[in-house]
C-alpha positions as CSV (number, residue, x, y, z in Angstrom):
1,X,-56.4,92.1,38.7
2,X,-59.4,94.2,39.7
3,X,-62.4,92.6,40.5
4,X,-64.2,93.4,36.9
5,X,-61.1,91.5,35.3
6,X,-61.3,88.0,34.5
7,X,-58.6,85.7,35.4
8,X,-56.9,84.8,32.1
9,X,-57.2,81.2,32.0
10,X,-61.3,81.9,32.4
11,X,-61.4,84.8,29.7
12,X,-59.6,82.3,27.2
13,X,-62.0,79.6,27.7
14,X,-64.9,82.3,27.5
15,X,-63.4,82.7,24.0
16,X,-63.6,79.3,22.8
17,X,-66.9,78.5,23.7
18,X,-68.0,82.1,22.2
19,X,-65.8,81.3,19.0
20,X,-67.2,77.7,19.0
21,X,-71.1,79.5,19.0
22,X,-69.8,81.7,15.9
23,X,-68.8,78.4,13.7
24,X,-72.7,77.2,14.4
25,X,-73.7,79.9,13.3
26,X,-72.1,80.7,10.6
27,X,-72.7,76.9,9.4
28,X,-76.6,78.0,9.1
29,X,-76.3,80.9,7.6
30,X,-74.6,79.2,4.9
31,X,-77.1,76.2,4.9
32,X,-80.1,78.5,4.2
33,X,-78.1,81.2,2.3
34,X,-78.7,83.7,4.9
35,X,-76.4,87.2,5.1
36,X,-75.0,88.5,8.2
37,X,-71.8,90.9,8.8
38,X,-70.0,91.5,12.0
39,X,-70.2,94.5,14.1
40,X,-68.5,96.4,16.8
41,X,-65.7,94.5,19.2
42,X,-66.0,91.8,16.6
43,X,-64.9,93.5,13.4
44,X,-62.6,95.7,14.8
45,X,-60.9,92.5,16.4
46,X,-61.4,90.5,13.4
47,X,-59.1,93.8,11.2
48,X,-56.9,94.9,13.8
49,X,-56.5,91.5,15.8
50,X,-57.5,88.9,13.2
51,X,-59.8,87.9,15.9
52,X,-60.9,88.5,19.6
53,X,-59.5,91.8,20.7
54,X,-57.9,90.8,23.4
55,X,-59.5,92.3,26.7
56,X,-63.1,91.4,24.6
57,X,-65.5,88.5,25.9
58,X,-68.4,89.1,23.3
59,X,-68.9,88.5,19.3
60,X,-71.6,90.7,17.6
61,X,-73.2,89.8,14.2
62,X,-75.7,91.7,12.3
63,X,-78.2,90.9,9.9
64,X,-81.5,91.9,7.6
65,X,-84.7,91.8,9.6
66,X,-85.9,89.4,6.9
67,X,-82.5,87.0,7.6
68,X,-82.6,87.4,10.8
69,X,-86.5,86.2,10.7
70,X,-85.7,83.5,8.9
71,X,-82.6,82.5,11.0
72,X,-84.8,82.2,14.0
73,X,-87.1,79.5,12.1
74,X,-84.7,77.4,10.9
75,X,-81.6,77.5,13.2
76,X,-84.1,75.7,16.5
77,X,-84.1,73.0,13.8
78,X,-80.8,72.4,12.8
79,X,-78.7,73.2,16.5
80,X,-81.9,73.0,19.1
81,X,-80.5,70.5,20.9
82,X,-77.5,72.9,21.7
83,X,-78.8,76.4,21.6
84,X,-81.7,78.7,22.5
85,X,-82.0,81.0,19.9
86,X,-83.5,83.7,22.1
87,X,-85.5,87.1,21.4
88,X,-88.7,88.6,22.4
89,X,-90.8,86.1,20.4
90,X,-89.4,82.9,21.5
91,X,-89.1,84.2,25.5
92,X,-91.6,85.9,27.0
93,X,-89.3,87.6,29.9
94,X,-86.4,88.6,27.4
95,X,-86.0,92.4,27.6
96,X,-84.0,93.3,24.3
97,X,-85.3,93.7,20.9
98,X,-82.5,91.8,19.4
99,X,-81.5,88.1,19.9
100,X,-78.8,85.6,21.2
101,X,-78.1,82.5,20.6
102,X,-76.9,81.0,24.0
103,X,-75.6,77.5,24.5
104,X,-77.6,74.8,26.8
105,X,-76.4,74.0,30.3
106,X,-74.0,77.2,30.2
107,X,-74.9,80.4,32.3
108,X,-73.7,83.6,32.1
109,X,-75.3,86.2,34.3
110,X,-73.6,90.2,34.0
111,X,-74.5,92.4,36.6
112,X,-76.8,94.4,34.5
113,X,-78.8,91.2,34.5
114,X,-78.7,89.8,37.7
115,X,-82.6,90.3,38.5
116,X,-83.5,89.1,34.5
117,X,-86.0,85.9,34.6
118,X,-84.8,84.6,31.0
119,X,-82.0,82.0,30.6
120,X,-78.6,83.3,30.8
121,X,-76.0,81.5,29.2
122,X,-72.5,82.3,27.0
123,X,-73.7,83.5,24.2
124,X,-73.4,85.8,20.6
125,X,-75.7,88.7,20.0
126,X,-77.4,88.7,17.0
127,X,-78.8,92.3,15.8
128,X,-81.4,92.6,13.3
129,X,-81.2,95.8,10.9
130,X,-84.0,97.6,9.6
131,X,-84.8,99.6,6.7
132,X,-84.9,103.7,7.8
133,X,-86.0,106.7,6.4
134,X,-83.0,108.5,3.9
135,X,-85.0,111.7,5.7
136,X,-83.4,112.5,8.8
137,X,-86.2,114.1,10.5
138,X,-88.5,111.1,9.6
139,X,-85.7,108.5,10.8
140,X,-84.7,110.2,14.0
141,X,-88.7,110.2,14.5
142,X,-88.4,106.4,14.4
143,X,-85.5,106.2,16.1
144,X,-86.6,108.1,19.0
145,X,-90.7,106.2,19.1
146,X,-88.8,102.9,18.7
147,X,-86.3,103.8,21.6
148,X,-89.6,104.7,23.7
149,X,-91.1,102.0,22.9
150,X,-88.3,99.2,24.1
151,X,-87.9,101.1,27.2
152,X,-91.5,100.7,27.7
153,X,-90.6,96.8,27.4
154,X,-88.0,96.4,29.6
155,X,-90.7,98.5,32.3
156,X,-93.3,95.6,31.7
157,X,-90.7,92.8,33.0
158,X,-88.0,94.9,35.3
159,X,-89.1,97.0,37.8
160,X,-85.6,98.1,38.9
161,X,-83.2,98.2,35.2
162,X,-79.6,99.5,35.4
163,X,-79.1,103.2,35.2
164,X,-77.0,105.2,32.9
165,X,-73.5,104.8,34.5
166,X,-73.2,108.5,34.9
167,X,-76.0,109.1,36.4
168,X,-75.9,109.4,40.0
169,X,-77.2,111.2,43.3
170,X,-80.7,112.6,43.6
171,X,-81.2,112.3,39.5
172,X,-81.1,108.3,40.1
173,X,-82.6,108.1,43.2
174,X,-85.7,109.8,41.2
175,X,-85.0,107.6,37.8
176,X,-85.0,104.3,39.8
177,X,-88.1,105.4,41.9
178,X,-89.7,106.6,38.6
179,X,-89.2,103.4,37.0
180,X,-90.9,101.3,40.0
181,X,-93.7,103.4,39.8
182,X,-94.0,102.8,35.6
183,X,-93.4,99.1,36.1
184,X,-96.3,99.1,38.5
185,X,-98.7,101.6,36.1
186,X,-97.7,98.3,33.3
187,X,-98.8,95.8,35.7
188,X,-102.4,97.7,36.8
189,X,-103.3,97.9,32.9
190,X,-102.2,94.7,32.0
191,X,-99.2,96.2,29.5
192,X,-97.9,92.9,28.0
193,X,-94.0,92.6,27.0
194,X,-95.9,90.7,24.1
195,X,-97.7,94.1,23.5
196,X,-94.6,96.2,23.5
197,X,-92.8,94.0,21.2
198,X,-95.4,93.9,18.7
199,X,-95.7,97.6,18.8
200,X,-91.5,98.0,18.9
201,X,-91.8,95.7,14.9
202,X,-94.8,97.8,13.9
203,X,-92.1,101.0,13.6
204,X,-89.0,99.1,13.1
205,X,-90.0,97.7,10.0
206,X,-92.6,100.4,8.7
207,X,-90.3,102.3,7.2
208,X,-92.2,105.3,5.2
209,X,-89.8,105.4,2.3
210,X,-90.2,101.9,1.1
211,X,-87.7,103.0,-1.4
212,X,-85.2,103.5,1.1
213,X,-81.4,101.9,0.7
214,X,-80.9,102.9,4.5
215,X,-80.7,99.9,7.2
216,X,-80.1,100.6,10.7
217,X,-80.5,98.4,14.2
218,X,-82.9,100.2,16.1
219,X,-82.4,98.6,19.4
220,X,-78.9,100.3,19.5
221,X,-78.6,103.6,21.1
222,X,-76.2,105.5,18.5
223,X,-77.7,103.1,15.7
224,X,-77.5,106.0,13.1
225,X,-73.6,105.7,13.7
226,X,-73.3,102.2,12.1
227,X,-76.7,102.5,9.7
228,X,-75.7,100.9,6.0
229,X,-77.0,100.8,2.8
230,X,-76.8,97.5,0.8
231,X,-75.6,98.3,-2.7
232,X,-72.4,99.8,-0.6
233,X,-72.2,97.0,2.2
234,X,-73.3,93.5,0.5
235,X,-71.7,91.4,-1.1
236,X,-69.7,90.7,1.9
237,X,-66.0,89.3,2.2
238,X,-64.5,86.8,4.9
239,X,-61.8,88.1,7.0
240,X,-59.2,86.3,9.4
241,X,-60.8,85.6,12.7
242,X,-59.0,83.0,14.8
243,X,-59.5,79.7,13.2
244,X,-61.9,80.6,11.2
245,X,-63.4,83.6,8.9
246,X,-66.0,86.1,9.7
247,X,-68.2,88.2,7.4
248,X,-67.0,92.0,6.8
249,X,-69.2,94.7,4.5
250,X,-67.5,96.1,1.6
251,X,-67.4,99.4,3.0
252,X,-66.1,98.6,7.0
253,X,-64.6,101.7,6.8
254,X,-67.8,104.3,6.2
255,X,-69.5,101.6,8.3
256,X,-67.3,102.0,11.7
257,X,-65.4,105.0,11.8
258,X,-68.6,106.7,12.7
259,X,-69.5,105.4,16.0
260,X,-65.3,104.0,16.8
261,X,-63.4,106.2,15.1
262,X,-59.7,105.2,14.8
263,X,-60.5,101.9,16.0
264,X,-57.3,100.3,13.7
265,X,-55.7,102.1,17.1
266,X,-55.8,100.4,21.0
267,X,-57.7,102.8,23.1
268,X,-56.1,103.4,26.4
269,X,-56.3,101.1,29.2
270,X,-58.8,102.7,31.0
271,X,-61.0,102.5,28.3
272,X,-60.7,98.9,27.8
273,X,-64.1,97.2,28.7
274,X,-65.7,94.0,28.5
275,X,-69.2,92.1,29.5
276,X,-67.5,91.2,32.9
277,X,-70.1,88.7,34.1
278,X,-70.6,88.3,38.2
279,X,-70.9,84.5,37.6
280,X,-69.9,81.7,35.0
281,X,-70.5,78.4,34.6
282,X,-69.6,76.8,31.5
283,X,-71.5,73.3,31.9
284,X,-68.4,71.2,32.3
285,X,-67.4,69.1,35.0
286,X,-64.2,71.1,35.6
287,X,-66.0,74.7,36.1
């Protein structure tokens, strides 16, 4: 086992608390009659694995800004006891425009995070989608000013983020000094992460083709590979996952093959990633 590899017994517990987060969720979402659909490792697990795939550590849900929105105000009600439902609004020192809902007493900490100030527990990632322009010049405008913008973000809370992985040599040496000097330009005119977040909604959800059928999660770097449009995702149907069932859009197909390609095959070993995190506890007496 190489030291990003969990030891087995750890990655299968990971699971069940993870798996054990999902059910919560899911049991709001049908509460309050809220939409979501899975995304990434999760989907792909859920139709090739009927459930985690199983190197994965992480379950990814998406859903409308305006369920997501309302998610956020109701689920601190009915789990707040167990969970922080976290994003920008709700934590001041979270970096990420989307949000997780992370259980109490647990931590979590990957090593892109190490130097984060927010609480870091085992979690799911929740990504809300927004409407985009069907114009691709307009929508890769807002993609690219709403990318900016939540770099800008992270700068106003992290002086030192992690780099590309491929970057390396002098190039990082420069980026990481550059960043420094940004995170201390923020800090001399008083740039808020409340500030940046505020101005990262304005574009996400001024889309200028109200008309628009197009949905995409601008926090996500190749979000234009796994945008959707409604009348060809919703309504969605349950698939195996586990114990239980996750949401799938109708069209999983258009919706993944874009950005994973053949997932329905394993990729090689090498290629076989997960959120290795540099240090778990899992709030039980045994950890």
């Amino acid at each position: 086992m190489s030291e990003h590899e969990y030891d087995e017994q750890v990655l299968q517990h990971l699971k069940e608390v993870e798996l054990q987060i999902l059910k919560d969720f899911i049991t709001i979402c049908k509460k309050y009659n809220l939409t979501y659909f899975s995304t990434g490792g999760t989907a792909i697990g859920a139709l090739r694995h009927k459930g985690f795939i199983p190197w994965d550590d992480d379950i990814d849900v998406n859903m409308l800004r305006s369920d997501y929105e309302k998610f956020m105000e109701v689920a601190p009600k009915e789990f707040g006891d167990k969970y922080i439902f976290m994003d920008a609004t709700t934590e001041p020192r979270y970096p990420l425009m989307f949000g997780k809902m992370v259980k109490r007493g647990t931590r979590f900490i990957e090593e892109a995070y190490q130097q984060a100030n927010y609480p870091l527990g085992i979690y799911i990632d929740i990504f809300p989608y927004d409407k985009t322009p069907e114009n691709p010049v307009l929508r890769k405008k807002w993609i690219k000013k709403t990318w900016y913008i939540a770099r800008m973000h992270v700068l106003t809370l992290i002086p030192n983020p992690k780099l590309p992985d491929g970057m390396s040599g002098i190039k990082k040496v420069i980026a990481a000094l550059g960043c420094r000097m940004v995170y201390g330009l923020f800090k001399l005119i008083r740039l808020t992460p409340d500030k940046t977040y505020q101005k990262y909604l304005k574009w996400a959800t001024s889309c200028p083709e109200p008309d628009s059928d197009l949905y995409i999660d601008y926090s996500y770097l190749t979000g234009e590979n796994l945008m959707i449009r409604t009348r060809e995702a919703f309504p969605t149907f349950e698939v195996p996952f586990e114990d239980t069932t996750v949401a799938m859009v109708q069209n999983y197909d258009d919706f993944l093959r874009p950005e994973y390609g053949d997932y329905m095959q394993l990729p090689p070993e090498e290629q076989r990633h997960n959120h290795f995190a540099a240090y778990i506890d899992f709030g039980e007496k045994e950890s």
